[in-house]
C-alpha positions, 0 to 999 in steps of 0.5 A, a space after each residue: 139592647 136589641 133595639 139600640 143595634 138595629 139603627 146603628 146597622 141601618 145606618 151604617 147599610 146607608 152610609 155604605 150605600 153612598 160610596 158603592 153608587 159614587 163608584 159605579 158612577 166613576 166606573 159607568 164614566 171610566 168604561 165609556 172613555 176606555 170603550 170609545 177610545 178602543 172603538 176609534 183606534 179600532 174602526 173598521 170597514 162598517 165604521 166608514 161614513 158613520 159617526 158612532 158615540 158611546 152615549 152612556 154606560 150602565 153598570 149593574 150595582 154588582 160590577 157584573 155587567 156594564 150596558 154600552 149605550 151607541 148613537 149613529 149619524 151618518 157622516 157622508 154629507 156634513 152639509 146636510 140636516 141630521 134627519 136628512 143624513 139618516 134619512 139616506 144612510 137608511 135611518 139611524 136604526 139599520 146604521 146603529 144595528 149594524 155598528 151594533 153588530 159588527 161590535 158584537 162580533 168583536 165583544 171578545 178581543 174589545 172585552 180584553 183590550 178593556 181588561 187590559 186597560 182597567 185596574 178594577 176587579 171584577 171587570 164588568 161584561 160589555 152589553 152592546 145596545 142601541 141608544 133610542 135617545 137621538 130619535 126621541 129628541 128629534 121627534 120632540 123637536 119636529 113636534 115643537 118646531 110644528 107647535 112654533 109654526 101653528 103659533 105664527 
C-alpha cells in the first residue's frame, strides 16, 4: 500500500504547484500596477525630466519579497533619438540609480501606501533595482543595425 500513496502525494504536490505560480504571476502583475500608480501620484523633484517605468515585478514563490524592476529615459528633448536623451542626462545608469535612490528612501511610506491597497497577506517586501533590459536592447540594435549597414 506504501507504493500506491507515494504517487498519489506526488501528484497532488504537482497539482498544487500549478495555482501557487498562477498566483505569484497575478500577484507579480497587481504589485507593478499598484506600485507605478503610487510612484506617478507621488513624484518628486528627482522625477522631473525622466520617465520612470516599472518594468516587471518578481515575487519570491514565499510572498516574502517582490524585486521592482525600474527603466529611465530622459524626457528633456522628445525630439531626440533614445540614445541621445541618455546620452545628455548621463547615461540611463546615473538616472536609474538616482530614482533608484531617491525610491529607497521613501520604501517605508511607498511599503505602506502598498499595504493599504492590497488585500493580500503576507504583503511582500518591495526591492527596488535597476532594469539592465533597455541597455541590452539597444546594444542589440547598434549591432544589427551595423550588420545591416556592412550588407549594403
Amino acid at each position: 500500500m506504501k507504493n500506491k500513496k507515494e504517487p498519489c502525494k506526488k501528484i497532488t504536490n504537482y497539482k498544487l504547484q500549478i495555482p501557487k505560480m498562477e498566483r505569484t504571476l497575478r500577484i507579480n502583475e497587481l504589485i507593478k500596477e499598484q506600485i507605478s500608480q503610487i510612484i506617478f501620484q507621488e513624484k518628486t523633484d528627482d522625477f522631473l525630466n525622466v520617465l520612470a517605468t516599472v518594468t516587471r515585478v518578481e515575487t519570491s514563490s514565499n510572498l516574502i519579497q517582490s524585486k521592482v524592476y525600474i527603466s529611465c529615459i530622459s524626457a528633456r528633448n522628445a525630439s531626440a533619438t533614445t540614445s541621445q536623451m541618455l546620452a545628455d542626462a548621463g547615461g540611463p545608469e546615473a538616472q536609474a540609480d538616482k530614482i533608484i535612490s531617491s525610491l529607497t528612501k521613501r520604501i517605508y511610506k511607498l511599503q505602506q501606501e502598498l499595504n493599504k491597497r492590497l488585500r493580500i497577506r503576507p504583503v511582500p517586501k518591495i526591492i527596488f533595482v535597476r532594469d539592465e533590459m533597455p541597455q541590452e536592447a539597444e546594444k542589440i540594435e547598434t549591432i544589427l543595425d551595423k550588420i545591416k549597414k556592412q550588407g549594403k
